[in-house]
Structure formats: C-alpha cells, structure tokens
Steps between C-alpha positions, in 0.01 A plus 500: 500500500510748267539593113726335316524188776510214386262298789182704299141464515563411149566157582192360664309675172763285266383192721136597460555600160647154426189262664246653263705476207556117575153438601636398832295701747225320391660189682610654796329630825529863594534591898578836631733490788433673827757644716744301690479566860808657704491175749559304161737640351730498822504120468815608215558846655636742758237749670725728472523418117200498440405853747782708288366408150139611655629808673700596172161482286341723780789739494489515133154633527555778731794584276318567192225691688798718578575520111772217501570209247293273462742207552694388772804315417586182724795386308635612153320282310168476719256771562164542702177711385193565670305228390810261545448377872122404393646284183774346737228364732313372185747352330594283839129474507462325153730263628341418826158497331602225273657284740201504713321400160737274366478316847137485546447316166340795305802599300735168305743778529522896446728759310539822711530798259647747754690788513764555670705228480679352828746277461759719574334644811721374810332428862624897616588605134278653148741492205505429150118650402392233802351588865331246604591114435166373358602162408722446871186634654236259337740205572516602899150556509387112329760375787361749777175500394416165312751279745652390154809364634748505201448721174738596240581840301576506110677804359598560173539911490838548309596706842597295803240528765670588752253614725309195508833345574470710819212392627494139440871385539564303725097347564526141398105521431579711167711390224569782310597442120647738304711563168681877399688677330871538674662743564218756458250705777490474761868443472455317866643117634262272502442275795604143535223416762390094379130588411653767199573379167645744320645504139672798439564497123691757205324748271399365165355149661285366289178296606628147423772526723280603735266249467803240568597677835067500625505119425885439656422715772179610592268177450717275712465767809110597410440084507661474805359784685121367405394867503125518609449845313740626268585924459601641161694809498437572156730719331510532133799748434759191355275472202769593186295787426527673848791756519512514876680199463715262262379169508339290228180380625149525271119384562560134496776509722236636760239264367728194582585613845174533598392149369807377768380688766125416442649097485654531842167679594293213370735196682510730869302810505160389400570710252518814672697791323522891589722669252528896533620750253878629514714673232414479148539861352515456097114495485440291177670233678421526809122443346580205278713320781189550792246369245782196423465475877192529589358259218719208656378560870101575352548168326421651141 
C-alpha cells in the first residue's frame, strides 16, 4: 500500500520468520492458494463492488503507462497497486481453498496467511487496508457450497469488524462473535441483529478480562448455535505491544482463545476451523502470537 504503511509485506515474512525459529513449520502443512473465483466471492459481495475494485486496478495500469503514480487511493487509509487485484483474489482464495480442505477431511483445520486483510470490507464498500471480506466469503461459500446449515465467525482484531457485520447481520445461520476496542475505527454503530455478539470494550483491556467476557458471553451463544464449521477472523493488533491499538492482550491470551474455539469445534464442528489473517502490525508480535496460535490448532 505503500512505504511507510503499516499493512506491509513485512508481516507475512515476520510470520514466516517466526515458524522456523519455533520449529513449527515442520508440523504444519503448506498449501498455496489459488484464486477465488468472481461467482464466489459475490456470495458476500456486490458486482458492482467487486467490478470497480477490478476496473480501478486496470485503470491504474493505463495510468502509469501514461507516467502516473503508481497507487490509486480508494480511501485514506487504503490503497491499490498493480499487483493488488491478483493478491485480493488470492487471499479470498486461501480461504476458499481451505474450507474445501478442511471439509473434505484432508485438513483438521488451516491458518490462512493472507494479505490483505478483510474484515473491514463491507458488501459495496473497501476500507480500512480491506477489499474483499475473506473470512464473510469462506463462511457463505461452506453454507452455499457445502449445504452447512449453521456456522459461526470468531473475531478478535482489536478493530470492530464492521464489514463482516454487513454481510452477515441479520442471517440466523451465522453467529458472529466478536470483542473490540470502543470507541476506536471504524468509529461506526454496531448492529443489534440477534446472531451478533458484540463486546465493545475500553483501551488498556487486559486479556483476563477478556477472557471473562469469551466465557460469559461467547461460549453460551457458540454452544447454542452448534456451529458445524467455525471462521476465525484473526487479528492480532490488541497484543500490548501493538501501537495501532491500546489494549493489553499477549501470546497466551491468543493461545487460550483458540483452545475455546477449538473446544466448541471438537463438541459441534467435527472439528472444523478456518481462521484467516487480519491486523497484527508490530511484527515481533504478531510472529510470537500466530505461532501461540497455530501450535494450539496443529495440536503441538
């Protein structure tokens, strides 16, 4: 998005960086993700949508053939290269892949290390470095697709994700869980449709009180839903050492909420689990909390 931003190709290196450090790659199965077809991704989308963020990354190119910049700006804090529109349809991709893995019994469950994020990407809106929703896509494609008749969404990006909000509110076969910092971006109101649990919560939380309100709030509603596939949004940016944010959360604060979600998994889901990058920018962090994550879903 350019220099200096802080949704860098930096990260995914700090993830990668991270698994050989730890030893963990060793554990874990590498995929590469294919591109996520147009027909898909309107399960969560507009045509329209989706036909402007395409026609901007064609106009871009004829622009800097005529000796213009080289990135088109689609709100203040999200821009578009060249090379974006190819990583938006493999990022959605990833996600798509590994449900269609996760539900054929070859993958226990899968971490999508994409970029960009999405869950701020509205049905008819990109904002907040997102374009595309990946997680709100995978989810309508396992109930499309797969027939799965109730799933649920976990997010735990410090930022309230509102554009998975967008999509799902209101569709009693998601239950979308979610805690954030409040008030912060994207400064919007949440919904009160009855499949949203939302926790809004002040800067400097720290991760106990946060693990109160998942147990008081979220496992009650994930029990009762029975999800048959459960979607992470996985954000990383409340860890205490992320300055894009003020809350108080470190690696075992992730570690735990995964172990819940992986329960509820276990009990209704088969164990089924697609979680999909988010935020996360302070890369030291961002590493240590996606191995704390990913060693709790790998089981190691």
């Amino acid at each position: 998005m350019g220099a200096g931003h802080p949704e860098c190709p930096e990260r995914l290196d700090a993830i990668e960086d991270r698994l050989l450090i730890s030893g963990l790659d060793v554990a874990l199965e590498r995929r590469e993700a294919t591109q996520a077809s147009i027909a898909d991704l309107e399960l969560a989308h507009g045509r329209m949508h989706l036909a402007a963020l395409r026609g901007l990354s064609d106009q871009l190119r004829d622009d800097i053939a005529a000796g213009g910049p080289s990135y088109a700006q689609v709100d203040p804090d999200t821009a578009m290269n060249t090379h974006s529109w190819d990583a938006i349809l493999m990022a959605a991709g990833a996600a798509i892949d590994a449900t269609d893995a996760v539900m054929a019994g070859e993958l226990a469950n899968a971490f999508c290390a994409v970029r960009p994020p999405g869950h701020h990407a509205t049905r008819n809106q990109a904002m907040g470095f997102c374009f595309v929703n990946n997680v709100a896509v995978a989810a309508k494609y396992a109930l499309e697709r797969h027939g799965l008749q109730r799933v649920a969404i976990v997010d735990f990006d410090v930022h309230h994700g509102n554009g998975t909000e967008d999509i799902v509110a209101g569709d009693e076969r998601v239950l979308m869980c979610s805690f954030y910092q409040h008030p912060f971006y994207p400064h919007c109101e949440h919904s009160t449709a009855s499949n949203l649990v939302n926790l809004p919560v002040p800067a400097y939380t720290k991760g106990m009180d946060i693990r109160e309100l998942v147990d008081m709030m979220w496992l009650p509603r994930l029990e009762a839903h029975k999800p048959q596939m459960i979607f992470v949004s996985a954000g990383f940016d409340a860890h205490r050492e992320d300055d894009m944010a003020q809350m108080g959360l470190v690696e075992q604060d992730y570690a735990w909420m995964t172990e819940r979600i992986k329960e509820v998994a276990q009990r209704h889901a088969k164990g089924r689990i697609v979680s999909c990058l988010e935020g996360g920018y302070a890369l030291s962090a961002l590493g240590r909390s996606v191995e704390a994550h990913l060693r709790v879903l790998a089981g190691v």
